[in-house]
MARTIGU-592033 format. One record per residue (C-alpha): residue number from 1; residue in one letter; x, y, z negated. Coordinates in steps of 0.25 Angstrom, whole numbers. Last residue first. Example, Ala and Ser with C-alpha at 12.3 -4.5 7.8 and 13.67 -1.06 7.14 Angstrom:
<atoms>
ATOM;pos;code;c1;c2;c3
ATOM;2;S;55;-4;-29;
ATOM;1;A;49;-18;-31;
</atoms>
This chain:
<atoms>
ATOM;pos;code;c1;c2;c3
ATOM;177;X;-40;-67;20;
ATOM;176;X;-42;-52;25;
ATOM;175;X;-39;-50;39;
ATOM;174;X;-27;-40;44;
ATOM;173;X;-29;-34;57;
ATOM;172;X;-35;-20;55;
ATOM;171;X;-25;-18;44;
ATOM;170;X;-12;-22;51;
ATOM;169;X;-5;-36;48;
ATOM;168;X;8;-37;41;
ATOM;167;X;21;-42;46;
ATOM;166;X;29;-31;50;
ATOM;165;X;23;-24;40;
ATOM;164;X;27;-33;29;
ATOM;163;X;41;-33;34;
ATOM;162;X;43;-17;35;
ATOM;161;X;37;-16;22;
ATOM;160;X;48;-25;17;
ATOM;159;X;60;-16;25;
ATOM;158;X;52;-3;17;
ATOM;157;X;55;-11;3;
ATOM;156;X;68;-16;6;
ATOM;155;X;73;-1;13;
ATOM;154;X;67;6;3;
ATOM;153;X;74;-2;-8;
ATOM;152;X;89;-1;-1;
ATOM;151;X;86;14;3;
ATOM;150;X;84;17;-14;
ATOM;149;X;71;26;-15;
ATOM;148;X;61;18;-26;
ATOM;147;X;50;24;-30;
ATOM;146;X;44;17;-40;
ATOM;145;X;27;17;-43;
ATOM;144;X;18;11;-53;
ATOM;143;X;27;10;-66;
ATOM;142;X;18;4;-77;
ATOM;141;X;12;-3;-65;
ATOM;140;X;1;0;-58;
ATOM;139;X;-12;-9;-57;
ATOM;138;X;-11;-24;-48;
ATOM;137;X;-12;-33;-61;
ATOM;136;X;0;-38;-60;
ATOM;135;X;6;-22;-63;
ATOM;134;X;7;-14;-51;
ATOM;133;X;21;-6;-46;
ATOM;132;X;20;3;-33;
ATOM;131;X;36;4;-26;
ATOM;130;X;37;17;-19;
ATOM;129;X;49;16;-10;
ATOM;128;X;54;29;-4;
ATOM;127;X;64;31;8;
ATOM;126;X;57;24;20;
ATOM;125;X;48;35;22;
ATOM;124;X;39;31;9;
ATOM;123;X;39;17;5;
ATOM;122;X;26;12;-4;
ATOM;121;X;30;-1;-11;
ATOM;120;X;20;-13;-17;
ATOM;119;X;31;-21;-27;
ATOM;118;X;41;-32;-25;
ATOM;117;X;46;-28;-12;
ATOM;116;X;45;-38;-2;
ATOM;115;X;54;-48;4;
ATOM;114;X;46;-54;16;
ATOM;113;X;45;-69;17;
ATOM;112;X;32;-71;10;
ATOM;111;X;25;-58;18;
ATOM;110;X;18;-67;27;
ATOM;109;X;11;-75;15;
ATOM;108;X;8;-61;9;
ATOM;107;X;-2;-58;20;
ATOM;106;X;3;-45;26;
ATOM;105;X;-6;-34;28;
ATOM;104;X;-5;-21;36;
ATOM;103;X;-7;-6;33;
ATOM;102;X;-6;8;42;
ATOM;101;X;-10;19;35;
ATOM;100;X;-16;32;41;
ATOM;99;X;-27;33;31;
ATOM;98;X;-37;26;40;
ATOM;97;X;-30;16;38;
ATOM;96;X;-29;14;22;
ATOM;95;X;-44;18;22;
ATOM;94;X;-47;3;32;
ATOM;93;X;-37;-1;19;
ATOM;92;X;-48;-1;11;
ATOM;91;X;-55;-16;14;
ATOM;90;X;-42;-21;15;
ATOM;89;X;-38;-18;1;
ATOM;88;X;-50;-22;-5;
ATOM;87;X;-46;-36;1;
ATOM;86;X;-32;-34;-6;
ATOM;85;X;-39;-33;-20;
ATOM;84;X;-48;-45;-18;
ATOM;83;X;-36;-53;-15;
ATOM;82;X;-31;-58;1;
ATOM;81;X;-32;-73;3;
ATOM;80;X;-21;-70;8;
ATOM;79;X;-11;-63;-2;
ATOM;78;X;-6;-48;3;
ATOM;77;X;4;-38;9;
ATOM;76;X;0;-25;11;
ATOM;75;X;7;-15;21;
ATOM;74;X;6;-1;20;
ATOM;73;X;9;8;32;
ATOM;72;X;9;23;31;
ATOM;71;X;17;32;41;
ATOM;70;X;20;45;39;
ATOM;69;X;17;54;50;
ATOM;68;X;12;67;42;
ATOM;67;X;-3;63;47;
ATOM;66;X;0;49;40;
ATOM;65;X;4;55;28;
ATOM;64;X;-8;65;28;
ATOM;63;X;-16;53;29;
ATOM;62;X;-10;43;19;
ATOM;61;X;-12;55;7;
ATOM;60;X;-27;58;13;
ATOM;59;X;-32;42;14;
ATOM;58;X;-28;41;0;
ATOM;57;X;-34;53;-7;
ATOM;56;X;-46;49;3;
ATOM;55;X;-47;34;-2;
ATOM;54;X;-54;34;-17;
ATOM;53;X;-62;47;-17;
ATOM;52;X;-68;44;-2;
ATOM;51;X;-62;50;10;
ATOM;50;X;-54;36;17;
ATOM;49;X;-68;28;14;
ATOM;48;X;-64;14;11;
ATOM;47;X;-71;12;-1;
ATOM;46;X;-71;-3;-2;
ATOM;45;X;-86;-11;-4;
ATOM;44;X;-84;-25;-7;
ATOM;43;X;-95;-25;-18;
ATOM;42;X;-89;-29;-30;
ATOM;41;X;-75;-30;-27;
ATOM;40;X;-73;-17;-18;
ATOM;39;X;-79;-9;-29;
ATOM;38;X;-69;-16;-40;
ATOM;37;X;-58;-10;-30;
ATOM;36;X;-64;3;-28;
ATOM;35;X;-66;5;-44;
ATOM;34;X;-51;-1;-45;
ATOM;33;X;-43;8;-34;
ATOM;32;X;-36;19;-42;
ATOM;31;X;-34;10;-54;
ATOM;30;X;-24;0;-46;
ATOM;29;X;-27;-14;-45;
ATOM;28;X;-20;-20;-36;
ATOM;27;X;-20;-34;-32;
ATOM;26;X;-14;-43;-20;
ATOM;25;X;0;-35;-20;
ATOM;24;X;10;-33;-10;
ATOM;23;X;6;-16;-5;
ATOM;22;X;17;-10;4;
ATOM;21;X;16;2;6;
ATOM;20;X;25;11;20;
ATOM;19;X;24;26;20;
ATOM;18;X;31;34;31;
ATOM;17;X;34;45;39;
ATOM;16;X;34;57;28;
ATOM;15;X;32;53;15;
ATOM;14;X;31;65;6;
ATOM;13;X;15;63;5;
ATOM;12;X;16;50;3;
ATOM;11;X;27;49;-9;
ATOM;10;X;19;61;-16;
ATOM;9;X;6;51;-15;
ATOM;8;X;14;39;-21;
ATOM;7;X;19;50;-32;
ATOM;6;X;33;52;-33;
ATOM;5;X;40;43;-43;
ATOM;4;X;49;51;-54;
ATOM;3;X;59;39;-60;
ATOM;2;X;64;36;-45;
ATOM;1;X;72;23;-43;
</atoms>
């Protein structure tokens, strides 16, 4: 296990084919998203313009990897009736395309039989697991992020990602229930 973790934007300007996240949880409440979050919740309205404030930094990172030829693909696996939180989600992730991403969804129920990591992941070219730790409240952990670089634990964490893509539903045909 790594003691000096990269930064997440260090991991994805170094990757150079692919990037793969995998997102379990129902709720997150992260800082960096709360006022648009809250905004959502009281009048519906998501910012989902890739060049305002909140997305561009985003929409720039995933861009230039995709222009390098890495390929990003992040899978989400949720609870139907979907949460508040992953309806908010949906409505941004039309930015999480036009990024360059590729995403799909997996309603949990399809996923019983899959053996999944126990924690949201990010694999970088087959060789790099970062692991992102929340507290039960859906913020960061104490200790938000391990890098893990064993063959045994990238080769579990990217043969689950494999699994739940497989299975998962692309964007543009997953219905919110």
């Amino acid at each position: 296990m790594s003691q000096n973790v990269p930064s997440f934007d260090e991991l994805m300007e170094a990757a150079q084919r692919s990037a793969m996240h995998l997102e379990m949880r129902d709720q997150y409440a992260v800082g960096d998203e709360a006022d648009d979050f809250n905004t959502w919740l009281r009048n519906g309205q998501r910012d989902a313009d890739p060049s305002s404030e909140y997305w561009a930094p985003w929409v720039d990172m995933i861009s230039r990897a995709v222009t390098r030829g890495v390929v990003v693909r992040r899978a989400r696996i949720v609870s139907e009736p979907v949460t508040d939180y992953i309806r908010y989600e949906h409505a941004g992730t039309v930015v999480n395309v036009h990024a360059g991403e590729q995403v799909r969804w997996l309603p949990r129920q399809r996923a019983a039989d899959l053996m999944l990591p126990g924690a949201d992941l990010w694999i970088f070219d087959g060789s790099q697991v970062l692991f992102n730790h929340f507290s039960g409240d859906g913020n960061w952990g104490d200790l938000p992020m391990e890098l893990r670089t064993e063959p045994s634990i990238v080769k579990q964490c990217s043969d689950a990602f494999e699994a739940v893509w497989e299975r998962a539903v692309p964007h543009d045909k997953y219905e919110i229930h």
